[in-house]
N, C-alpha and C positions, 0 to 999 in steps of 0.2 A: 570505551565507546559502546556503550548501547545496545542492540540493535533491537528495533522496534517493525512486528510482524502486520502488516492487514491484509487480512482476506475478504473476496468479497463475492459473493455468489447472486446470480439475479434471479430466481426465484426460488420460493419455499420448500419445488421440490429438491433441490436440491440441495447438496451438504457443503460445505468447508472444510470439513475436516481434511481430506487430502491435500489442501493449502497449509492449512493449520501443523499438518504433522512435518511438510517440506520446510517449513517458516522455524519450524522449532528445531528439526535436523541443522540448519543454517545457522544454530545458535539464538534466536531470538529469544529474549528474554522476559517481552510481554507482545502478545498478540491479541490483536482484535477483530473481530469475526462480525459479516454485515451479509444482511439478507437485503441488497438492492438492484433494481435497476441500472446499469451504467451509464443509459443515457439520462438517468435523473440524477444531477446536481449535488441536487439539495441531502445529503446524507450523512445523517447523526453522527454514525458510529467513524466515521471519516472526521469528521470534524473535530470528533475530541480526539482522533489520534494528531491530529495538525495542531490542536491547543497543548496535547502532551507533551509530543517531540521539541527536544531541546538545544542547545551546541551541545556537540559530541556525540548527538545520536544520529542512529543511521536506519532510515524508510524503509524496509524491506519487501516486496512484494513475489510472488510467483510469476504471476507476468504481468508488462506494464500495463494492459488494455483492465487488468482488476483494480488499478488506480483509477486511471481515466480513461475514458471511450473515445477520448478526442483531441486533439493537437493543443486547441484552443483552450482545452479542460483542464491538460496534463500543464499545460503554462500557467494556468491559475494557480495547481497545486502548488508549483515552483514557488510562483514570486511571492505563496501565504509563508516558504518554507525560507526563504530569501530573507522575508521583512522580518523577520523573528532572528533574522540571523544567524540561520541556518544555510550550508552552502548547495548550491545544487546537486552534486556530485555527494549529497547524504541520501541521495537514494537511488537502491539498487535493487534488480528484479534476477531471481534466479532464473536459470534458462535449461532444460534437459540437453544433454547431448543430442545434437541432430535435429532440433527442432529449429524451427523459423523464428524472425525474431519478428 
């Protein structure tokens, strides 16, 4: 089983690497790294990790809001990860001790 990393940072000044290093302590075995927006959609590097992921792998994220910014977003993710037959519960976000979720 897999597990596949995306980080995702919204703007330039900013790094991923502190995602990138938690994603790979976690075991990930390819990660993907995105300079966007979260309230913008439309995002490349997101996209081909949803064309990559296959059965038996599994989403991995730092927190879920680096996925989607949105209820309505984060269900889109789902049901692209659904129809490929993929199950929901193939993705998972790590969490710090004591932080909020």
């Amino acid at each position: 089983m897999p597990l596949i990393g995306y980080a995702r940072v919204s703007t330039e000044d900013q790094t991923p690497l502190p995602q990138s290093q938690a994603l790979k302590s976690a075991g990930c075995v390819e990660i993907f790294e995105e300079h966007a927006s979260g309230g913008n959609r439309a995002r490349p590097v997101l996209a081909r990790v949803l064309e990559r992921i296959g059965k038996g792998d599994t989403l991995v994220v730092v927190r879920i809001d680096r996925l989607a910014r949105s209820l309505s977003h984060l269900l889109e993710v789902i049901e692209r990860l659904e129809a490929k037959g993929i199950c929901s519960g193939t993705v998972i976000w790590l969490r710090r001790p004591g932080s909020r979720m």
